[in-house]
Backbone as JSON, one array per atom type, in Angstrom:
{
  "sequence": "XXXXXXXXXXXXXXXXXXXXXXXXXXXXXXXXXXXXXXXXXXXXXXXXXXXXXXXXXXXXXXXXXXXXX",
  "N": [[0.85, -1.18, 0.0], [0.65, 2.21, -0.82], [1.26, 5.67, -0.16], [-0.17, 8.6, -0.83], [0.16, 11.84, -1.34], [-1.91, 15.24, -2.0], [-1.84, 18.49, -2.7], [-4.75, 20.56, -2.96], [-7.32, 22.38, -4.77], [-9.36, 21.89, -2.79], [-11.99, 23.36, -1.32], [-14.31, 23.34, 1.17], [-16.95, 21.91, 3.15], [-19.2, 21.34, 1.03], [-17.27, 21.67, -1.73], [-15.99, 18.91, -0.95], [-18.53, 16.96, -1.13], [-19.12, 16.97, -4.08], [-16.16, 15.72, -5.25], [-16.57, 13.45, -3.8], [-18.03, 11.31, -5.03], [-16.24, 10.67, -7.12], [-14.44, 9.98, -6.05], [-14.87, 7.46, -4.25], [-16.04, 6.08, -6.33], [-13.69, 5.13, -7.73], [-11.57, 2.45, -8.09], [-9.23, 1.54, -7.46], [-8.35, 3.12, -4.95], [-8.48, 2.5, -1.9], [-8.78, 4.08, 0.76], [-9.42, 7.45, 0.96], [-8.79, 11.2, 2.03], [-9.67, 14.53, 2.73], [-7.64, 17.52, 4.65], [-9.74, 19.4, 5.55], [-8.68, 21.71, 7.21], [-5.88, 22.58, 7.0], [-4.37, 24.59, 5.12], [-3.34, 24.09, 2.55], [-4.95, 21.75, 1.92], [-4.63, 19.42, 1.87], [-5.2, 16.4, -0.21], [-5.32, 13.31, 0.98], [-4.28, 10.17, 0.11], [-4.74, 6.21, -0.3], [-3.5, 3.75, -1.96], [-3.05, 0.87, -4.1], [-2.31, 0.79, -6.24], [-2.32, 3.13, -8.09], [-1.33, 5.85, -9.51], [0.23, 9.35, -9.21], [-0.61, 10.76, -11.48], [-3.12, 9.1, -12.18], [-4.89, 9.94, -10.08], [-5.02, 12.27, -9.95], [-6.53, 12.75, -12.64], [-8.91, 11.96, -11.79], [-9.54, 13.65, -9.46], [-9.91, 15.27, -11.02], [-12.21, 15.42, -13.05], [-14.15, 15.99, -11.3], [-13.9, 17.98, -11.4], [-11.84, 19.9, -10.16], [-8.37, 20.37, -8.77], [-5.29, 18.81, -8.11], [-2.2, 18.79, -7.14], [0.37, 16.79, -6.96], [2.39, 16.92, -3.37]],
  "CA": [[0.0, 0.0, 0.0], [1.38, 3.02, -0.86], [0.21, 6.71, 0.06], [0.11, 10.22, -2.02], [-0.6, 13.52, -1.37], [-2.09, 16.16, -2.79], [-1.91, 20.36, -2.82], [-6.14, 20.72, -3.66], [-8.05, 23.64, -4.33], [-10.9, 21.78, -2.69], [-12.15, 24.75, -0.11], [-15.29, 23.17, 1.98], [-17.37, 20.56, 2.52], [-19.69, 21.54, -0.71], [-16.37, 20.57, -2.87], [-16.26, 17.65, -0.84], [-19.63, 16.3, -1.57], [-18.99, 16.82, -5.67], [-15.66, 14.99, -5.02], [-16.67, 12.35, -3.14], [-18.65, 10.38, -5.83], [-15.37, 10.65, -8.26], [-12.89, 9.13, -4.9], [-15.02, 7.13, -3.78], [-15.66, 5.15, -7.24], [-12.31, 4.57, -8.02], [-11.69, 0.86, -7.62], [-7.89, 1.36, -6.92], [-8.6, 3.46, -3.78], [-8.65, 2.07, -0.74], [-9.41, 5.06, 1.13], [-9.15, 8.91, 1.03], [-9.64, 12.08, 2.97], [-9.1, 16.1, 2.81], [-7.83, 18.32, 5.33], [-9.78, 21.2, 5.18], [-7.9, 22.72, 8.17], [-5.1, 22.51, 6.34], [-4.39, 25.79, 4.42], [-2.76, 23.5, 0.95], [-6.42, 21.24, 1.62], [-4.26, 18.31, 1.97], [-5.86, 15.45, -0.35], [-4.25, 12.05, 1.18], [-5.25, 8.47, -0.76], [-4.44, 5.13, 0.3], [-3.7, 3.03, -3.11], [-1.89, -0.5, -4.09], [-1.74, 0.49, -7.74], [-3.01, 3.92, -9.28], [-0.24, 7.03, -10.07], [-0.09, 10.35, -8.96], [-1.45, 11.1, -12.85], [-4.56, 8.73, -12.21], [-5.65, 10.58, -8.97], [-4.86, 14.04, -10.59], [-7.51, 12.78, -13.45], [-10.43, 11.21, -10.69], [-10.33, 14.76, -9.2], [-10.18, 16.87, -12.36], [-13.43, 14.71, -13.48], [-15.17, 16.63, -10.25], [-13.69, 20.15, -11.26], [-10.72, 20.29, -8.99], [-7.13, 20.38, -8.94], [-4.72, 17.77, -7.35], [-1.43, 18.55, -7.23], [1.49, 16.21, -6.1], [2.56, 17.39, -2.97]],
  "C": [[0.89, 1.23, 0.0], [0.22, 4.64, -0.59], [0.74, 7.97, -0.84], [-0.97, 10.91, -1.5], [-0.36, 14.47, -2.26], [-2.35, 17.24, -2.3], [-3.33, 20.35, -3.7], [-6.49, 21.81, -3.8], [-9.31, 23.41, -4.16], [-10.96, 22.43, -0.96], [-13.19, 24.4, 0.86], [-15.99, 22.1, 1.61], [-18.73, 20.03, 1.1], [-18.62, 20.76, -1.85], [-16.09, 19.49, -2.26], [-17.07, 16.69, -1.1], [-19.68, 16.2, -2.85], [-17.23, 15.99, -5.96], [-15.77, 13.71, -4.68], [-16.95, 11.15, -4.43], [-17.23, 9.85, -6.59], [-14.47, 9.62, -7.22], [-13.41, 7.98, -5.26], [-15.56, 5.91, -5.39], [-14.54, 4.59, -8.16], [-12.02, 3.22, -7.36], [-10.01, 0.94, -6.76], [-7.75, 2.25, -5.45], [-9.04, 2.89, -2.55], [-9.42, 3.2, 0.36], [-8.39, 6.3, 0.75], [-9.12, 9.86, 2.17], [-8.83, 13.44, 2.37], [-9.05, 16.21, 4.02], [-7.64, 19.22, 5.09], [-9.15, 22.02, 5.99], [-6.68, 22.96, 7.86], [-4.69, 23.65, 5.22], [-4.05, 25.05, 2.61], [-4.05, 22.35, 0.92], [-5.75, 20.33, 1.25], [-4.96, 16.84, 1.33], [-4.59, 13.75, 0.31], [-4.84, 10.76, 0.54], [-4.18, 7.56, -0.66], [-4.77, 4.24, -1.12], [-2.77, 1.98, -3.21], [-1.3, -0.09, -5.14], [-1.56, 1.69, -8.98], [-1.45, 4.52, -8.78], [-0.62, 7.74, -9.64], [-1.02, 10.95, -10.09], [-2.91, 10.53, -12.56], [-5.59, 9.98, -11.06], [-5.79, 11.83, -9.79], [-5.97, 13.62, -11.59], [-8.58, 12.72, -12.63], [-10.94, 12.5, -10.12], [-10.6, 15.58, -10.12], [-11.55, 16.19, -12.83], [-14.22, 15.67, -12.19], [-14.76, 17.89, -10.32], [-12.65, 20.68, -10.31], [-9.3, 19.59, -9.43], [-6.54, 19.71, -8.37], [-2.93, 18.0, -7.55], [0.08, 17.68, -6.14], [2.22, 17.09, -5.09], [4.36, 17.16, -2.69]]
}
């Protein structure tokens, strides 16, 4: 299991709820989470197999930015 973070520009839990659907059907995800208290909105994901590139697509599909942190 490997982990990756991401620098988001997801700002509250509104862009969390239009996120979620996109994480949360990704088969290669194990789990996720933001922290919004976090001023860089910290995306963290728990994966065996995907790329920093896959994740960076799963959120741009919900309108948001993901960059490798």
């Amino acid at each position: 299991m490997k982990t990756l973070k991401f620098k988001t520009n997801i700002q509250c839990t509104n862009c969390l709820s239009k996120v979620t659907p996109k994480l949360d059907g990704e088969a290669g995800i194990s789990s996720w989470e933001v922290d919004l208290s976090d001023p860089d909105r910290i995306l963290t994901v728990e994966t065996e197999n995907l790329t920093e590139e896959d994740i960076f697509k799963t959120v741009l599909k919900a309108g948001f930015i993901a960059k490798p942190k």
